[in-house]
C-alpha positions as CSV (number, residue, x, y, z in Angstrom):
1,X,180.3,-22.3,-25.9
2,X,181.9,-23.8,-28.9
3,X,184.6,-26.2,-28.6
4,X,187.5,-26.1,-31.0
5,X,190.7,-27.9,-31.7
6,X,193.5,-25.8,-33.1
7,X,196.9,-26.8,-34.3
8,X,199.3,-23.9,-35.1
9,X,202.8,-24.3,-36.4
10,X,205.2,-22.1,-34.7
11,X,208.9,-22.0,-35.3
12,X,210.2,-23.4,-31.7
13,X,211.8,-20.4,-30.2
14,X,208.3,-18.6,-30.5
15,X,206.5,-21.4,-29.1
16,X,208.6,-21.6,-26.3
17,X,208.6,-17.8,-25.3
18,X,204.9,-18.4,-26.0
19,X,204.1,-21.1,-23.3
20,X,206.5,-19.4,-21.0
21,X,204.5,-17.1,-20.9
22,X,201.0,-18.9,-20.8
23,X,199.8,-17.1,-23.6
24,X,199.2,-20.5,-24.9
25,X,196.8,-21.4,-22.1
26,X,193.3,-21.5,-23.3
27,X,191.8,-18.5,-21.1
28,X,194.5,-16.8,-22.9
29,X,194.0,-17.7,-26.2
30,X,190.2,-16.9,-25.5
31,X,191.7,-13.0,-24.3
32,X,194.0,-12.9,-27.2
33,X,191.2,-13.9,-29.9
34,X,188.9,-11.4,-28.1
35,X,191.4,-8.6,-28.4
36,X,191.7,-9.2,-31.9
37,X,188.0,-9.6,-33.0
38,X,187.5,-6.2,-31.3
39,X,190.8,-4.5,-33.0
40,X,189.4,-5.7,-36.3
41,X,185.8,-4.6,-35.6
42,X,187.1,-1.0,-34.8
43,X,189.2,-0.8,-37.7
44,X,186.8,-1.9,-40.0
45,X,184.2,1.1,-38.3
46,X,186.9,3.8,-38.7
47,X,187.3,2.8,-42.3
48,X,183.5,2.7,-42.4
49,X,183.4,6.2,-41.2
50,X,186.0,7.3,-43.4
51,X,184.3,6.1,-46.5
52,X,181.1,8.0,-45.5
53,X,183.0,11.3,-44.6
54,X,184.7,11.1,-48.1
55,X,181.1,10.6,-49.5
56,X,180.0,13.7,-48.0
57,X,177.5,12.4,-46.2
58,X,176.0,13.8,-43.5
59,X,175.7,12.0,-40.1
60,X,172.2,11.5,-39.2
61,X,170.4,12.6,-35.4
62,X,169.4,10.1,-33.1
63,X,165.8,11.0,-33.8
64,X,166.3,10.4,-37.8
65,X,168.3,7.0,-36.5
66,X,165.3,6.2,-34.5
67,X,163.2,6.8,-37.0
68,X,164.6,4.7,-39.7
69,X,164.9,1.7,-36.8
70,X,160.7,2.2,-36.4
71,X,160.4,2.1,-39.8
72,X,162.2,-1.2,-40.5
73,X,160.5,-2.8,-37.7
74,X,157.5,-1.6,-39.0
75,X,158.3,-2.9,-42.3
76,X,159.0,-6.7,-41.0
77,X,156.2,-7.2,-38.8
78,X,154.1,-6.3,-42.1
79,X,156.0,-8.6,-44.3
80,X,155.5,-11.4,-41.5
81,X,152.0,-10.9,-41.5
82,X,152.1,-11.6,-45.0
């Protein structure tokens, strides 16, 4: 676990309503920062999906995905062997 110190400037009333409402606790802060790393991942994998639908291109089947994973590996383990 990583430790952080964070200083946020917030106009009074909203800092109030904040800690009134222990949003400002850190197990909530932790909820809160969760929530939005996730939000942001999903949005930026509907946007992904949008650009490849506009692209026209064509989703591949687990077996091709599966494929393409083997390959890769493949591919490492032969460039760490040197």
């Amino acid at each position: 676990m990583t430790t952080l110190d964070i200083k946020l400037s917030l106009p009074e009333s909203l800092a109030a309503e904040a800690a009134r409402l222990g949003l400002l606790e850190p197990e909530n802060l932790r909820a809160l920062l969760a929530d939005a790393v996730r939000t942001r991942r999903l949005a930026r994998l509907a946007e992904a999906r949008a650009r490849i639908t506009a692209a026209g291109i064509e989703p591949l089947s687990m077996e091709q995905i599966e494929a393409e994973i083997a390959a890769d590996r493949a591919e490492q383990q032969r460039a760490a062997r040197g």
